[in-house]
N, C-alpha and C positions, 0 to 999 in steps of 0.2 A: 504493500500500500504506500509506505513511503516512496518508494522507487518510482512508482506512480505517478504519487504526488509531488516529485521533483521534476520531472519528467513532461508533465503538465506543466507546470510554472516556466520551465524554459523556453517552449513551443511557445507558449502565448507572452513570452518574453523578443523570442524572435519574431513572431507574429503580429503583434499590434504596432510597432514603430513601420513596419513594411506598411500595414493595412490603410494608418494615416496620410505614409507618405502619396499611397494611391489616389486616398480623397485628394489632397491638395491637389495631386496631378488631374483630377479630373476637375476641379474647382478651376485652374489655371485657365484649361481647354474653355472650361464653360464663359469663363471672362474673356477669353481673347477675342473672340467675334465684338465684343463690344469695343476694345480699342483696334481697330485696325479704322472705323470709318472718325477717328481721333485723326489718327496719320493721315487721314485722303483729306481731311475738312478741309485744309489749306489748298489744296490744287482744285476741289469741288466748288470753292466757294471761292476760288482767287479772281480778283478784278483788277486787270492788267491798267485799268486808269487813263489815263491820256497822254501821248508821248512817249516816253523813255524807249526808243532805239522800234516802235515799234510803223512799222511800215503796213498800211490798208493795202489788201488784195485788189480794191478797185476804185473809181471814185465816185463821186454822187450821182445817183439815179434822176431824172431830169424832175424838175417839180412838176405834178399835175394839176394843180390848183396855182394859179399865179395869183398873187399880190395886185390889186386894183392899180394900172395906171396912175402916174401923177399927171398933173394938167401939162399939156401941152408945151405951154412954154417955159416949162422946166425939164420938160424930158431932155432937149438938146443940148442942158445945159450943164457942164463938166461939172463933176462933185469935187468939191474942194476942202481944205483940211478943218476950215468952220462950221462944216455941217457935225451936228450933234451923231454918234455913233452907236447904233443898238446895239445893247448887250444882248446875250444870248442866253437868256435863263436856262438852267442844267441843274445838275447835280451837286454837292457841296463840296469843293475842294478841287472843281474843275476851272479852264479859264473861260472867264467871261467870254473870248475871242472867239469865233468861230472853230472848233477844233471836231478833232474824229474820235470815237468810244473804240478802243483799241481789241474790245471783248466783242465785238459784231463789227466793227466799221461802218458805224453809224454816223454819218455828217453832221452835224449839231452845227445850224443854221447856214446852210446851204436852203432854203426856201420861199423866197422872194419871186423866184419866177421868172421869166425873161422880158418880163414889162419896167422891173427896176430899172429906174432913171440911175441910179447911183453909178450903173455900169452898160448904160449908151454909150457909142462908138460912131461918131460920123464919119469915119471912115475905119471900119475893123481890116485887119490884118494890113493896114497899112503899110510896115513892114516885113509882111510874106506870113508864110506859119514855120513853126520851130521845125526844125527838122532832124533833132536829138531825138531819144526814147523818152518815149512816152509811159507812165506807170510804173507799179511794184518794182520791176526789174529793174528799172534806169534809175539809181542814187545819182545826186549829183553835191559837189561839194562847193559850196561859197567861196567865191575867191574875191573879196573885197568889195565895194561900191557902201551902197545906201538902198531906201527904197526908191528912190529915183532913177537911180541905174545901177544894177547889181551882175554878176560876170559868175556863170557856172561850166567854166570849161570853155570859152570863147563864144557862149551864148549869154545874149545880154536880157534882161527882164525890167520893168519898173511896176511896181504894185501902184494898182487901183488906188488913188488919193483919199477915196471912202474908206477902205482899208488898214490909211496908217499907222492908226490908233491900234492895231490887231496884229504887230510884226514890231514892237517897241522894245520886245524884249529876245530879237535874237539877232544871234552872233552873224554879222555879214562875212567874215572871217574864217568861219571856220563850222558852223553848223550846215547839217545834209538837211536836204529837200530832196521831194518830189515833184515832178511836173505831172499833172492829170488835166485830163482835157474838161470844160468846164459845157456839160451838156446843154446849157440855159442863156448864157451871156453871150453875143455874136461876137469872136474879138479877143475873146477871154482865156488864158489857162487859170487852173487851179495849183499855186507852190505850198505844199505839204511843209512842214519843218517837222523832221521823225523826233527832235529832242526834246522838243516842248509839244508836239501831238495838233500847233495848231496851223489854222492857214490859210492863203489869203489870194486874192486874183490877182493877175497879173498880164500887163503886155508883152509880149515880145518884140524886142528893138532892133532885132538882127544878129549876125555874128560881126 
């Protein structure tokens, strides 16, 4: 009986430190389904923002709804830097400037329409159309000027004077763009800046 009864005590000596450590391992199993969508939260729910190095697959779809005509004797009349400048109401922490949502490539105010006086042209393509790439694929890097007249690789640009206010804060120097053709304005590109996400119209002046 003693023999037994030692015999017994040892077993369930060996035995229940094993038996626990099994719960835990199936406790383990049973929690980890619950942290793995911990780890995915960040890429599930990431919002790439506006800007930072990111380039839109295309550019804005044309408006279908235009914006009412202004009178007449304002349409043919060049917008100048003392016209007051809509902001573009968005999201909190975005710029007020015309810019794209890097998580859809959504134009955020591009919709005016092709009746905007802002961006009449009495004569468009005055001098010629660009004939660099166009879109995604074509970067091009600032090499000095203003908005006035600004040089990306021996092609020259001057942004829409309604615009100015909307390009105050980048690098002529040294920040990348995109040229995108502007489906709505006769006359017009669209230049992306990929570091600040925003952007603005512009002429082409020639090479």
């Amino acid at each position: 009986m003693n023999k037994f009864a030692g015999f017994l005590a040892v077993t369930l000596i060996l035995f229940v430190p094993a038996f626990c450590q099994r719960g835990d391992d199936q406790k383990g199993g049973a929690d980890q389904p619950h942290s793995q969508p911990q780890q995915r939260a960040p890429q599930a729910n990431a919002e790439h923002g506006v800007g930072n190095g990111h380039i839109p697959a295309h550019g804005p779809a044309p408006t279908r709804m235009a914006h009412p005509a202004a009178p007449a004797q304002h349409a043919a009349a060049p917008a100048t830097q003392g016209q007051p400048r809509r902001t573009v109401p968005d999201q909190p922490g975005h710029p007020t400037a015309p810019h794209v949502h890097a998580e859809n490539d959504q134009w955020v105010g591009h919709d005016t329409g092709p009746n905007d006086p802002h961006y009449h042209l009495d004569h468009p393509w005055e001098h010629g159309h660009f004939t660099g790439g166009i879109g995604a694929q074509h970067v091009y890097r600032l090499h000095g000027g203003s908005r006035d007249r600004f040089d990306i690789g021996g092609f020259f640009f001057q942004v829409a004077p309604y615009d100015d206010d909307d390009c105050g804060d980048w690098n002529w120097n040294d920040d990348d763009i995109v040229i995108y053709a502007d489906p709505d304005h006769i006359g017009w590109y669209l230049a992306y800046n990929t570091r600040l996400g925003t952007y603005v119209h512009v002429q082409y002046l020639g090479a």
